[in-house]
VEXDRENRO-957822 format. One line per 4 residues: number of its first residue (from 0); their letters; for each residue x, y, z of N, C-alpha, C, O. Coordinates in steps of 0.02 Angstrom, whole numbers, padded with zeros to 5 digits. Example, Ala and Ser with C-alpha at 12.3 -4.5 7.8 and 13.67 -1.06 7.14 Angstrom:
REM residues 2
0	as	00660/-00284/00390/00615/-00225/00390/00660/-00165/00390/00712/-00166/00423 | 00642/-00112/00354/00684/-00053/00357/00645/00002/00394/00670/00057/00402 .
REM end
This chain:
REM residues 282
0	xxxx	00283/-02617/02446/00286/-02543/02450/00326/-02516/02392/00382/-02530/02370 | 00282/-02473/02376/00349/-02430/02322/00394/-02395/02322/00381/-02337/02339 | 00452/-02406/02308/00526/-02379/02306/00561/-02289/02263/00555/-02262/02208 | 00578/-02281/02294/00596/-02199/02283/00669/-02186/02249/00697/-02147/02287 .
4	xxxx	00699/-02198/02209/00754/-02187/02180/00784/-02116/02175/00751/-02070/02151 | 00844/-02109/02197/00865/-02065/02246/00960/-02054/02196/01005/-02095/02201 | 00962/-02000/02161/01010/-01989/02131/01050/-01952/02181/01019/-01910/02213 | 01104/-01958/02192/01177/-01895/02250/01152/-01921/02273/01097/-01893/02271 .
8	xxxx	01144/-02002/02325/01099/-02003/02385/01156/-02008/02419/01151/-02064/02445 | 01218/-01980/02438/01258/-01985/02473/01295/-01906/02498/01333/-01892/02545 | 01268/-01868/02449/01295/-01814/02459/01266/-01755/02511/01261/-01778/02569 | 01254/-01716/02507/01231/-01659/02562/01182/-01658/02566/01158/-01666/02622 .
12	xxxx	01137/-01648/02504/01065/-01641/02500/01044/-01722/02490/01004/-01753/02526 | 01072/-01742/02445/01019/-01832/02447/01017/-01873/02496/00972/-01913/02509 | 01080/-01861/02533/01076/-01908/02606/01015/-01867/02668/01005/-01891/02724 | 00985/-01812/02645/00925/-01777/02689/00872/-01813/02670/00838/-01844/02711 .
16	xxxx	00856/-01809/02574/00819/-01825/02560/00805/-01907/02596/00753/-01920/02625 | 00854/-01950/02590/00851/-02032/02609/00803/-02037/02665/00745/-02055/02676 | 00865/-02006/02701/00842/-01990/02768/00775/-01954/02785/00744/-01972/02835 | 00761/-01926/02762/00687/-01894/02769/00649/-01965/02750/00620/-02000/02791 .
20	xxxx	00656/-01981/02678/00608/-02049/02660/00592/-02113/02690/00538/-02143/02690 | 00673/-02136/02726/00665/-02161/02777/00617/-02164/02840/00583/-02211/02861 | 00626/-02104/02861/00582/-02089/02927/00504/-02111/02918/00464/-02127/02962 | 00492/-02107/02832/00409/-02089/02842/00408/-02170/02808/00365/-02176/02763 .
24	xxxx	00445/-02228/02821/00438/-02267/02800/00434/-02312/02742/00410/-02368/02735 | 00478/-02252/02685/00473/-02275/02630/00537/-02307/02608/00586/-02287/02639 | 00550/-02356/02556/00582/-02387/02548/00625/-02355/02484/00596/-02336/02433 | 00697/-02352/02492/00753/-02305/02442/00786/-02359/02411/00800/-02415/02431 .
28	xxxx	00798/-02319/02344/00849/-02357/02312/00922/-02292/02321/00916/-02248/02279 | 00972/-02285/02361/01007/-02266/02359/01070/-02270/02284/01111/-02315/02282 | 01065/-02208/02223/01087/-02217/02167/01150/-02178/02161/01145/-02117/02149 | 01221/-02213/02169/01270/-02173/02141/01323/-02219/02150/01302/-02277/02155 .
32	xxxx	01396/-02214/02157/01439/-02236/02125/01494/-02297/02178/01530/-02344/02160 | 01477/-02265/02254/01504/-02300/02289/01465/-02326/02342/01436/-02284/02375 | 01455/-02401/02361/01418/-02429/02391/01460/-02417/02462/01433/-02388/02509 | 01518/-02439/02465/01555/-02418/02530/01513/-02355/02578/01490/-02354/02636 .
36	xxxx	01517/-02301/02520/01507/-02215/02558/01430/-02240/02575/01408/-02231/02632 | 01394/-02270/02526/01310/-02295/02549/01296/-02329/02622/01256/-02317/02668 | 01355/-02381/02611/01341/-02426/02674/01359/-02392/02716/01323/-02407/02764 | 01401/-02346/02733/01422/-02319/02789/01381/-02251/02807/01402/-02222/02857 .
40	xxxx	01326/-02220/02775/01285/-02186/02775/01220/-02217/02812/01192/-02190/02861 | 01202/-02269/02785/01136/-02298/02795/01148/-02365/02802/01098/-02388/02775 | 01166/-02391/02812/01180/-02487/02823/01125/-02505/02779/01105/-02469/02733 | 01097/-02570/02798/01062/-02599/02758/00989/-02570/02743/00949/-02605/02712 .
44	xxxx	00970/-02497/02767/00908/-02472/02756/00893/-02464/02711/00832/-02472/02701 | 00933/-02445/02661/00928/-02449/02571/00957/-02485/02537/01011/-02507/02557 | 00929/-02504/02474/00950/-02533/02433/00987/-02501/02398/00966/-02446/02379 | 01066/-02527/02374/01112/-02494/02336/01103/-02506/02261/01088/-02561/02239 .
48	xxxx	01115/-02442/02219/01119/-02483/02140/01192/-02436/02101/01191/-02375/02094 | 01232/-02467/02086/01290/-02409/02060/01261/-02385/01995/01238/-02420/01950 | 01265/-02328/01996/01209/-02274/01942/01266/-02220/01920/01297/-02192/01965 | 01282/-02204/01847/01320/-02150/01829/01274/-02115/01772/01240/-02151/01735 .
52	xxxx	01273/-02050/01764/01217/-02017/01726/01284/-02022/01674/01263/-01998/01622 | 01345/-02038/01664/01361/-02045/01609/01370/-02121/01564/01397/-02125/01508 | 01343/-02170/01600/01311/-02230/01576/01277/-02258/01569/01259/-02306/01603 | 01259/-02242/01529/01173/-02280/01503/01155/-02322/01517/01096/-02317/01537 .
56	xxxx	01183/-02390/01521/01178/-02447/01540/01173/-02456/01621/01158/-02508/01649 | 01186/-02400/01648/01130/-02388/01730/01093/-02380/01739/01069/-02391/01794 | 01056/-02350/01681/00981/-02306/01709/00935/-02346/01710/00883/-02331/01739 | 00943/-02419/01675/00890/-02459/01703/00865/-02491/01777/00815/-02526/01785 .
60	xxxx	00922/-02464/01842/00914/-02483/01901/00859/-02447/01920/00830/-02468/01971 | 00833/-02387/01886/00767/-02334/01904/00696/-02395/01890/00638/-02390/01911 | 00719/-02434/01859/00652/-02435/01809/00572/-02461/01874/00514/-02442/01882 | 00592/-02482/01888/00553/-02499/01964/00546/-02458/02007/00523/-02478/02060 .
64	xxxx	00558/-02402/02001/00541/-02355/02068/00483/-02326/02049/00454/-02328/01994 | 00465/-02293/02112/00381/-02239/02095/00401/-02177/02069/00366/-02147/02029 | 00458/-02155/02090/00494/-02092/02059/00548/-02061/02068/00583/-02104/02096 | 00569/-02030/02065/00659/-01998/02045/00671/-01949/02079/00627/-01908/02065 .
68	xxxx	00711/-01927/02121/00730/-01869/02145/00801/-01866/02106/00845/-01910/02114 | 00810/-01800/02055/00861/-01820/02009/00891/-01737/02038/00861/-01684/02047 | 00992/-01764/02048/01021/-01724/02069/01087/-01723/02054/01130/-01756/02082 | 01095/-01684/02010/01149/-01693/01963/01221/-01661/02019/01210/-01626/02068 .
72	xxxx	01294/-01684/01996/01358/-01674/02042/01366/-01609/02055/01353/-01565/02014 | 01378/-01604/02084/01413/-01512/02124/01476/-01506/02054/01512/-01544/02022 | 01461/-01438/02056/01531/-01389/02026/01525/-01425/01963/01581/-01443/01944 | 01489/-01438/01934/01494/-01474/01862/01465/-01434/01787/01416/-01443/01751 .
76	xxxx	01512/-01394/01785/01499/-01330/01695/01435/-01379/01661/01381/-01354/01648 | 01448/-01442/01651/01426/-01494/01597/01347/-01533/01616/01320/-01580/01586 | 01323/-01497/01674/01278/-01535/01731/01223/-01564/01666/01219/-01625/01657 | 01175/-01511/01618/01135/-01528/01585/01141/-01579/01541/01102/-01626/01532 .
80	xxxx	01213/-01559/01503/01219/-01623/01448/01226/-01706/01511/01205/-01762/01501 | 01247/-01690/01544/01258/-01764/01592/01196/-01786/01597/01187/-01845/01583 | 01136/-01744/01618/01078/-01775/01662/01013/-01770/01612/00955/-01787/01624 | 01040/-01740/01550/00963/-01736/01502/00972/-01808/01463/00916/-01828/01445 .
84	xxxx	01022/-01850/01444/00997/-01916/01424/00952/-01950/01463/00901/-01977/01442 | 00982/-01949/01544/00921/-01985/01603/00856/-01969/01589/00813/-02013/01594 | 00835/-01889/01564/00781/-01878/01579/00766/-01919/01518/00728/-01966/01526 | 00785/-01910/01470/00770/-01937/01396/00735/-02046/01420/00686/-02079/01405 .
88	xxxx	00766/-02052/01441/00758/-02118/01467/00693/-02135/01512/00651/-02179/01500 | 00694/-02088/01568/00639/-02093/01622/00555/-02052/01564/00498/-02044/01584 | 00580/-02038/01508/00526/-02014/01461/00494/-02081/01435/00435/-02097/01436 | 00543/-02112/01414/00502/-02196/01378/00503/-02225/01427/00445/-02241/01442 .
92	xxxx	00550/-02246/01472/00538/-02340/01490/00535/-02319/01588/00509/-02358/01628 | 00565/-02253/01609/00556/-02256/01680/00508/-02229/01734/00456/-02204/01712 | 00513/-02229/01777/00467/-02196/01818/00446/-02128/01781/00488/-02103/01743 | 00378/-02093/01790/00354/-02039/01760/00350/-01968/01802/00333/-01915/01776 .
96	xxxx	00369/-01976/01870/00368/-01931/01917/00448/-01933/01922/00487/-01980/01929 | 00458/-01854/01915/00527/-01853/01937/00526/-01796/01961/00483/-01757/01940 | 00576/-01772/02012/00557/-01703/02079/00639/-01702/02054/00673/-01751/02068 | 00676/-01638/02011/00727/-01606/02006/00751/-01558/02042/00721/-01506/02025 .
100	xxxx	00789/-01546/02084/00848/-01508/02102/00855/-01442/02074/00910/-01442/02047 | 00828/-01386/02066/00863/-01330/02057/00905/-01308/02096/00943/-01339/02133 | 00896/-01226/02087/00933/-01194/02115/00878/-01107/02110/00853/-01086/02058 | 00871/-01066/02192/00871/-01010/02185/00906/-00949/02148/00961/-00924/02162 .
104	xxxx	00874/-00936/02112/00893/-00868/02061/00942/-00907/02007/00977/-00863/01983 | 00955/-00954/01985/00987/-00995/01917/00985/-00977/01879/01034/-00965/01844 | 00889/-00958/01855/00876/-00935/01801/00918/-00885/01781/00950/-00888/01729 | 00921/-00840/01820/00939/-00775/01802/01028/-00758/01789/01055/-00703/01793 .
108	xxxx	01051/-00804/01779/01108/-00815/01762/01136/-00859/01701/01131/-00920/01693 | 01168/-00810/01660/01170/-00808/01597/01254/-00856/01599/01262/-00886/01546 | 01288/-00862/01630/01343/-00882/01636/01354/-00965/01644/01392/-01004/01616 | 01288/-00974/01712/01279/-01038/01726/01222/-01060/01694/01169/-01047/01720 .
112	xxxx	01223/-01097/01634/01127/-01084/01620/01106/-01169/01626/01059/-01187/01591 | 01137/-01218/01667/01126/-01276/01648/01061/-01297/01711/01035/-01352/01704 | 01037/-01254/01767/00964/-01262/01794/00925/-01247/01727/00896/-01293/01698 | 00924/-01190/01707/00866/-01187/01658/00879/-01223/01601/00837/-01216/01556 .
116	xxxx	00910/-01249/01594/00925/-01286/01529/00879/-01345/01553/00839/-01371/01514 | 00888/-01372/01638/00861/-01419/01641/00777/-01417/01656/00740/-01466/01649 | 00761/-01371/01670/00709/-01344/01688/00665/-01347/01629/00612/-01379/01626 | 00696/-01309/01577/00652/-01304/01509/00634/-01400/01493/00577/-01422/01484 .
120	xxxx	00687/-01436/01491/00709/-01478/01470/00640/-01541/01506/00597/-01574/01476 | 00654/-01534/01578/00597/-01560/01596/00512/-01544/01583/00470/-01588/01584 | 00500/-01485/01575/00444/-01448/01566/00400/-01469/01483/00341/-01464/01467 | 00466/-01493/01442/00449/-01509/01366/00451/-01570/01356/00467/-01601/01306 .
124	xxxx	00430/-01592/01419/00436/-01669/01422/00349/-01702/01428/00300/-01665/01425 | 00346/-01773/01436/00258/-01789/01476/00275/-01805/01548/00233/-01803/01593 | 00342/-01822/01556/00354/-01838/01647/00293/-01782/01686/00268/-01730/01668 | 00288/-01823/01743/00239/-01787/01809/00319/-01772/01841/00352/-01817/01868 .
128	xxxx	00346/-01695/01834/00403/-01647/01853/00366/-01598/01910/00312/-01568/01916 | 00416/-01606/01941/00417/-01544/02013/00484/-01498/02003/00535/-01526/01982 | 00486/-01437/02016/00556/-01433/02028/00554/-01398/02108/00510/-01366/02137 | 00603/-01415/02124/00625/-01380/02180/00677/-01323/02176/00718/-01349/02139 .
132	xxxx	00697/-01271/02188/00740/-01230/02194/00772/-01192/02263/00785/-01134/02280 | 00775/-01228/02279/00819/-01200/02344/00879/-01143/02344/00915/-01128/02296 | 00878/-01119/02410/00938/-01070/02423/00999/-01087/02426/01025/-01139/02404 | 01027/-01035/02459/01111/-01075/02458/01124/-01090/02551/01121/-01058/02603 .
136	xxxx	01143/-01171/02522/01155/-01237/02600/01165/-01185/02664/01176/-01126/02652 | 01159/-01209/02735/01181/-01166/02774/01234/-01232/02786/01287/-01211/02808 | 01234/-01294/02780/01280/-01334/02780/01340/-01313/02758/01390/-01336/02787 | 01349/-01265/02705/01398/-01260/02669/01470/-01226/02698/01525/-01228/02671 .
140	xxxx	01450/-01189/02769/01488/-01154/02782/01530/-01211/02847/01579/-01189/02877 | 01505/-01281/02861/01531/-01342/02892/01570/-01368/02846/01629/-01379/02855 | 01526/-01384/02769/01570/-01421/02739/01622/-01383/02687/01668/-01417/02665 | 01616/-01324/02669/01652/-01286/02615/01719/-01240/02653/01774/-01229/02627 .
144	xxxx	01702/-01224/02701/01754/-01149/02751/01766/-01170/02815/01779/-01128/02859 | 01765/-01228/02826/01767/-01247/02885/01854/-01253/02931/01867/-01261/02990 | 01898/-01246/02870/01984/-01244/02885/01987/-01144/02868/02026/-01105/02896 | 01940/-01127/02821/01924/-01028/02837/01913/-01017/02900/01947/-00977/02931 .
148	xxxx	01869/-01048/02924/01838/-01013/02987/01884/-01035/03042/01919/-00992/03069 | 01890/-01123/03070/01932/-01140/03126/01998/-01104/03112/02007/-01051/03142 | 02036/-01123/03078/02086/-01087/03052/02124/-01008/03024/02184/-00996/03017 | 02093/-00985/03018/02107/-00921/02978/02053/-00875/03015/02059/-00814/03016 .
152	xxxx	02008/-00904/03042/01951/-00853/03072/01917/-00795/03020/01896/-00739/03033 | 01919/-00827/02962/01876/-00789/02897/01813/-00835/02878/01798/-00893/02894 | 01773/-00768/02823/01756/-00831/02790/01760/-00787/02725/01742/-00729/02720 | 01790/-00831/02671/01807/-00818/02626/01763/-00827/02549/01774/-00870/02506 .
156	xxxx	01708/-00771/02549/01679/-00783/02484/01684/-00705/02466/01699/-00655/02499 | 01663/-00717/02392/01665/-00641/02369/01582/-00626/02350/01563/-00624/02292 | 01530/-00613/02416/01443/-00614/02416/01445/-00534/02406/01400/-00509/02372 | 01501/-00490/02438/01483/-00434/02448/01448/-00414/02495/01459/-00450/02543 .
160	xxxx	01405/-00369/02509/01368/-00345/02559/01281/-00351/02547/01240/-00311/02571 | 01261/-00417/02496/01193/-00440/02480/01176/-00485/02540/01216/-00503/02583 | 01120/-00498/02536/01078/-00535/02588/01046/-00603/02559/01013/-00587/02510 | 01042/-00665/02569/00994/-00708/02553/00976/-00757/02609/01002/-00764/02665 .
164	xxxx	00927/-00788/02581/00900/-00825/02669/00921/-00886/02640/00900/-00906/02585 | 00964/-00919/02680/00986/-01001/02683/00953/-01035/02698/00898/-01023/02723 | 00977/-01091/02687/00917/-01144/02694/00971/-01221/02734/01031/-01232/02730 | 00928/-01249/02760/00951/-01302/02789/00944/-01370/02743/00892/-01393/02719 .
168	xxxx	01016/-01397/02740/00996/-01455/02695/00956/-01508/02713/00944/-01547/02667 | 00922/-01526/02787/00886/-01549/02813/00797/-01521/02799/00747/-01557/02798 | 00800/-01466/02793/00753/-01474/02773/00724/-01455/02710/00664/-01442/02705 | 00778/-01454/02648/00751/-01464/02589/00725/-01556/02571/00677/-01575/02538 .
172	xxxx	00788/-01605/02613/00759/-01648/02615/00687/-01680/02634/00649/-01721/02609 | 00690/-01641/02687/00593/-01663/02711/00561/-01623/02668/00502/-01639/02673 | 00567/-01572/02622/00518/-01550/02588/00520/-01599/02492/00483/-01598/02443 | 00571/-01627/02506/00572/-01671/02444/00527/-01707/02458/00472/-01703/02430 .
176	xxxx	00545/-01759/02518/00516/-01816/02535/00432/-01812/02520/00401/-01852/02486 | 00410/-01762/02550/00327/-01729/02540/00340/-01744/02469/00319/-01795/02441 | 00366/-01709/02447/00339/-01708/02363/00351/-01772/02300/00329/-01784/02243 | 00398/-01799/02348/00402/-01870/02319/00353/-01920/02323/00340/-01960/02279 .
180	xxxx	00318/-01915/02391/00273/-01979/02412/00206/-01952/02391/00160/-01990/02375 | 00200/-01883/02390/00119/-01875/02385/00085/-01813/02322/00105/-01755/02311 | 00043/-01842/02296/00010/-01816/02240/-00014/-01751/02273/-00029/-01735/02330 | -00011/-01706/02188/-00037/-01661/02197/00038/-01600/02186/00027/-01540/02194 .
184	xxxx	00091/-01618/02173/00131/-01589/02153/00163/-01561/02086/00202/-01515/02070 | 00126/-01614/02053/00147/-01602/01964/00124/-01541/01953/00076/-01508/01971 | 00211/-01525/01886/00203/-01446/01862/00191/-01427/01894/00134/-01406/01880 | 00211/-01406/01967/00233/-01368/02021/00318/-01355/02007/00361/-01391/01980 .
188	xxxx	00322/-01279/02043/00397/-01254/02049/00372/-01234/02131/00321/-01212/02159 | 00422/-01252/02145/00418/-01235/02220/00514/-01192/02263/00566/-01223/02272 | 00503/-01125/02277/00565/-01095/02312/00591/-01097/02376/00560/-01058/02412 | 00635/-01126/02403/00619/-01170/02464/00685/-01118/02484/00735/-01116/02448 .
192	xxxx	00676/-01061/02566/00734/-01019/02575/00689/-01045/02645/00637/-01074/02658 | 00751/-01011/02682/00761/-00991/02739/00696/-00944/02774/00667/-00912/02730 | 00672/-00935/02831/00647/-00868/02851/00664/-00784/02876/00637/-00735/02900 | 00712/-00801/02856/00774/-00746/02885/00850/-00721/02824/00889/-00759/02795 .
196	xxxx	00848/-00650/02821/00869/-00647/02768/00925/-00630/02799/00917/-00613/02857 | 01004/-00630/02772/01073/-00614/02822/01121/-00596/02774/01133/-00622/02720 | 01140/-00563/02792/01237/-00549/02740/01279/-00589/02779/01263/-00608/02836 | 01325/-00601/02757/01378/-00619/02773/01419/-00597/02828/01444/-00638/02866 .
200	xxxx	01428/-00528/02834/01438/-00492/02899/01396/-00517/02960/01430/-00512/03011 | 01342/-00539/02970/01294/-00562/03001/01318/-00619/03038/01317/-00621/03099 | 01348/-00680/02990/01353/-00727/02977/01411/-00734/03014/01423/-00786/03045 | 01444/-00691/03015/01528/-00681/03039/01492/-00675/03134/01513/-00693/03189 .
204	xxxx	01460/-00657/03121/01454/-00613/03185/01426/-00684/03223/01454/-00701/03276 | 01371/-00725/03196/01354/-00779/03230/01405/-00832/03241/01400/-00866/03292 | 01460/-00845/03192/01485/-00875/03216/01532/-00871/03256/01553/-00920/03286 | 01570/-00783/03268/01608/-00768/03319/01583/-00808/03395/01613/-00844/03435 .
208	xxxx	01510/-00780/03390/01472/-00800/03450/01470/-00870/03479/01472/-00887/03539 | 01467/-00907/03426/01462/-00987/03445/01540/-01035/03432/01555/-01093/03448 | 01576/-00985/03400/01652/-01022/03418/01699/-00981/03490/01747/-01004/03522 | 01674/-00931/03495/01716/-00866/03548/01745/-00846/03525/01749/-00793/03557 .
212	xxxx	01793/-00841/03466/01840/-00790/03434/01816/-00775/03369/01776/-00805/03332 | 01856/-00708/03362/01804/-00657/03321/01823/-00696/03262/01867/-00738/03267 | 01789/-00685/03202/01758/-00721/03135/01753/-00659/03111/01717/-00619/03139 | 01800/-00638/03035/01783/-00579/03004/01758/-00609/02940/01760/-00668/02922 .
216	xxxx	01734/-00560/02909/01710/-00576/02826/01745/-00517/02796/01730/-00459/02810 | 01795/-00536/02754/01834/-00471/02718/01811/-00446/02666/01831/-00391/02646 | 01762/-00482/02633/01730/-00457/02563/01763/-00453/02528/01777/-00395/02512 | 01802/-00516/02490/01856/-00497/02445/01822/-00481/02358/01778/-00511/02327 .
220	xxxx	01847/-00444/02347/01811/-00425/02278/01838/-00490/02221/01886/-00528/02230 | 01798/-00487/02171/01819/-00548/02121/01864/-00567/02107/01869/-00629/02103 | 01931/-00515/02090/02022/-00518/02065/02041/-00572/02136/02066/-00629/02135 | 02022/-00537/02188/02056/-00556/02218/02027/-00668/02251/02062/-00718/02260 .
224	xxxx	01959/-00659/02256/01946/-00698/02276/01974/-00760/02228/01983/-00818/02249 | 01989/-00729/02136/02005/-00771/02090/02085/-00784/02105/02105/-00840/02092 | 02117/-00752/02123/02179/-00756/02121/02188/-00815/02212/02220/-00867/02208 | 02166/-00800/02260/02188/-00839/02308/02175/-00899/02290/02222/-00937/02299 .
228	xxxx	02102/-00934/02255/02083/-00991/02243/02148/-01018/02198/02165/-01076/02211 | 02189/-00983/02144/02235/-00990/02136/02283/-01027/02155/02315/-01076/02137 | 02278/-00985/02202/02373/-00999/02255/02368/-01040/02267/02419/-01074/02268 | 02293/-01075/02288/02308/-01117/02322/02292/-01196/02289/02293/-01250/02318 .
232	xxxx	02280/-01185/02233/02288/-01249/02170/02211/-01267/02152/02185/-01321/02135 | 02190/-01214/02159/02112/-01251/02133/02113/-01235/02045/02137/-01187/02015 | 02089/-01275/02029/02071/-01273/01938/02033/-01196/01948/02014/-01165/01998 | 02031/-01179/01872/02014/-01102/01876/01932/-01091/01852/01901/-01037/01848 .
236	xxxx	01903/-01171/01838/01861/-01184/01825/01801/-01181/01893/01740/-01186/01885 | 01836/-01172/01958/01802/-01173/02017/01775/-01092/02035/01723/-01075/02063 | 01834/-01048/02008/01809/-00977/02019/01773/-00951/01956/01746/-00896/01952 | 01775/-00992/01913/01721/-00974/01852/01656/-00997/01856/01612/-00980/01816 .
240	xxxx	01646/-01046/01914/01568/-01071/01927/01549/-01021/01994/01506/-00977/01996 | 01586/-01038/02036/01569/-00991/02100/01554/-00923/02106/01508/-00903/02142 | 01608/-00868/02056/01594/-00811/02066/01518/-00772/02020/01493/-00718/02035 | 01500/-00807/01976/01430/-00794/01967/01377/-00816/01998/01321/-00796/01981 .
244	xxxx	01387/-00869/02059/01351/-00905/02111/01336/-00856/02147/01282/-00826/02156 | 01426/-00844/02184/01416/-00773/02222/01380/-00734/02199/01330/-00734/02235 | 01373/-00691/02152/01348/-00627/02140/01282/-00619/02131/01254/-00565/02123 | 01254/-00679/02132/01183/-00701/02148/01176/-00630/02198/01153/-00574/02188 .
248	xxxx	01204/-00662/02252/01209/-00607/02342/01221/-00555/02335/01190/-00507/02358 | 01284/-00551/02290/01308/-00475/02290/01271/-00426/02262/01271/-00366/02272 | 01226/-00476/02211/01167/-00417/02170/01116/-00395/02185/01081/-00358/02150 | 01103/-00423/02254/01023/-00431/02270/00987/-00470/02230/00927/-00463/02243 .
252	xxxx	00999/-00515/02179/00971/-00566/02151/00933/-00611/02190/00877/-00625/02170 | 00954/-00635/02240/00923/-00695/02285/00907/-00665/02346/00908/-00708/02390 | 00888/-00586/02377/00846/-00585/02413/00778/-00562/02414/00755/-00506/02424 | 00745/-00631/02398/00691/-00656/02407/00663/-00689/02469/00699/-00716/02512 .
256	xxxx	00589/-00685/02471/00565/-00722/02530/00509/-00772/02494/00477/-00756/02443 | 00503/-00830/02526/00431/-00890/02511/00414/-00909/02565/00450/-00919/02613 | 00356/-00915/02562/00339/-00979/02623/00315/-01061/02603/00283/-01099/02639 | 00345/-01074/02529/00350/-01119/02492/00364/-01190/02546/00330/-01240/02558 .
260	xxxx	00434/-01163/02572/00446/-01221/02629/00416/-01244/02672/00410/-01305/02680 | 00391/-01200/02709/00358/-01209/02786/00273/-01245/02770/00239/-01278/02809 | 00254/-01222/02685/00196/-01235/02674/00195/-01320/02636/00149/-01350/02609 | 00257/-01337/02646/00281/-01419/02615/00283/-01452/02696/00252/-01499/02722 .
264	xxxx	00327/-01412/02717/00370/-01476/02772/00285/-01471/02857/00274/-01518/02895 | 00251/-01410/02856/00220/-01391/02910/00237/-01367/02975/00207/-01375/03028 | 00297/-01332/02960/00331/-01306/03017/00388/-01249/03004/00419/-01254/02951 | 00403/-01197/03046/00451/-01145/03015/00525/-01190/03010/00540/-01244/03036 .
268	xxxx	00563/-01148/02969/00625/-01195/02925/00680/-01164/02996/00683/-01115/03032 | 00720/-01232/02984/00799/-01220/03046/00810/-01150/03031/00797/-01131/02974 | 00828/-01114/03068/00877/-01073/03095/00961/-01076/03087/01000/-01118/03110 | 00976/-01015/03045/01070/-01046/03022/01123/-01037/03091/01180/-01059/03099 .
272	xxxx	01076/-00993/03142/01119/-01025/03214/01126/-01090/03248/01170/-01111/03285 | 01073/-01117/03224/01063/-01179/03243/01094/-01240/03218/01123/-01284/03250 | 01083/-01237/03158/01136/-01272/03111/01200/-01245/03115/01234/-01293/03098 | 01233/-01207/03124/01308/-01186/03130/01330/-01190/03206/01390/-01182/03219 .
276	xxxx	01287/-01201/03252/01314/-01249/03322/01327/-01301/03302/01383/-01324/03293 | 01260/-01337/03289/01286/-01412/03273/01368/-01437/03228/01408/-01480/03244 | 01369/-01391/03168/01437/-01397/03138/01482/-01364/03179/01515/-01410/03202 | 01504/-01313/03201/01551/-01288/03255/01552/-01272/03322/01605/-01266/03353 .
280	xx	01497/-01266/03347/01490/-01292/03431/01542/-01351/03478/01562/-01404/03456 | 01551/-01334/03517/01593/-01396/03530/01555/-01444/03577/01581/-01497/03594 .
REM end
């Protein structure tokens, strides 16, 4: 059977994707840096290979797979220069199908430009490329605000009063998985959101509901959201990636609707109540 090589397969989104690939019986090469975090993810269901997009002398663990789900590190200014030698590589000697990782509304951001950098990058290539572009995680508010919310009873971003429809990292994974195993995807872009569009106020309000105590969203404007990240010791390099993320929301940039998803996976996409029980429900 042929093998699926699987970049972040440990992280938020690649451990969906595994896991999705898994289910439908296909066989993973789980690719990144710690076999420990692998094994304790997936036991022996995948095969481990330690893979760094800043060592060359890894990328030959791809060379055997049918194709690449390539997913470059969170919060990383430098994402393109890291992950365009890989592509440079999977051009001569590796797999020819590779399904990339965007991001909803990227393009349109002049600040962060390393999706379209990668985007162009793949497109000027002969690889058989998919991209995916997804919304922003509904996971994120389990794994990113989760000492905001239990704790402080906030949630602390600076979105403003914009709307975008989230998406479940579960099922961007099953919509990879589709596009990994089966033809008919090349030079496809595909926008993978939510069915339901929400602000943040919204958001506050659902989770009041499913923790019992009230959950505000203060809308902190940029100074300020830059200055708390501050206080509290984050590099300043974190509010220089995030707050043009944010303003995606705040601009109405990312509210958009597709039925991109539902027309991959064959079914309407999770619900962010649903996913935010499972992370804070008790």
């Amino acid at each position: 059977m042929e093998k699926i090589f699987v970049t972040g397969a440990t992280g938020t989104i690649g451990k969906e994707v595994v896991n999705a690939l898994l289910k439908k019986g296909v066989k993973v090469v789980a690719a990144n840096r710690s076999q420990e975090k692998a094994k304790g993810l997936f036991g022996d269901k995948v095969e481990w290979v330690n893979f760094d997009f800043e060592d060359p002398n890894t990328y030959k663990t791809a060379d055997d797979a049918a194709a690449v789900f390539l997913l470059g590190p969170p919060l990383n200014l430098r994402l393109s220069e890291m992950l365009m030698p890989f592509v440079d590589y999977l051009s001569v000697k590796g797999p020819s199908k590779v399904v990339y990782l965007s991001a909803n509304g990227m393009e349109k951001m002049k600040e962060l430009p390393f999706h379209a950098q990668m985007e162009a990058k793949l497109k000027s290539t002969t690889l058989e490329w998919t991209i995916l572009r997804p919304g922003f995680f509904m996971q994120n508010f389990g794994n990113y605000e989760m000492e905001n919310i239990e704790e402080r009873k906030i949630i602390f971003s600076p979105a403003g009063e914009g709307k975008t429809a989230f998406i479940s990292a579960v099922d961007i994974g099953q919509a990879a998985a589709e596009v990994l195993i089966n033809e008919g995807h090349e030079e496809k872009t595909y926008t993978l959101l939510g069915d339901r569009l929400l602000s943040y106020y919204e958001i506050a309000a659902l989770l009041s509901e499913i923790i019992g105590e009230k959950i505000i969203y203060p809308n902190p404007d940029e100074n300020t959201y830059r200055s708390v990240l501050k206080e509290s010791g984050a590099p300043d390099f974190i509010a220089d990636y995030m707050i043009p993320v944010y303003n995606l929301i705040r601009f109405g940039k990312v509210e958009n609707v597709s039925n991109d998803l539902q027309n991959l996976i064959g079914r309407k996409p999770e619900e962010l109540k649903d996913v935010l029980k499972r992370d804070f429900g008790s």
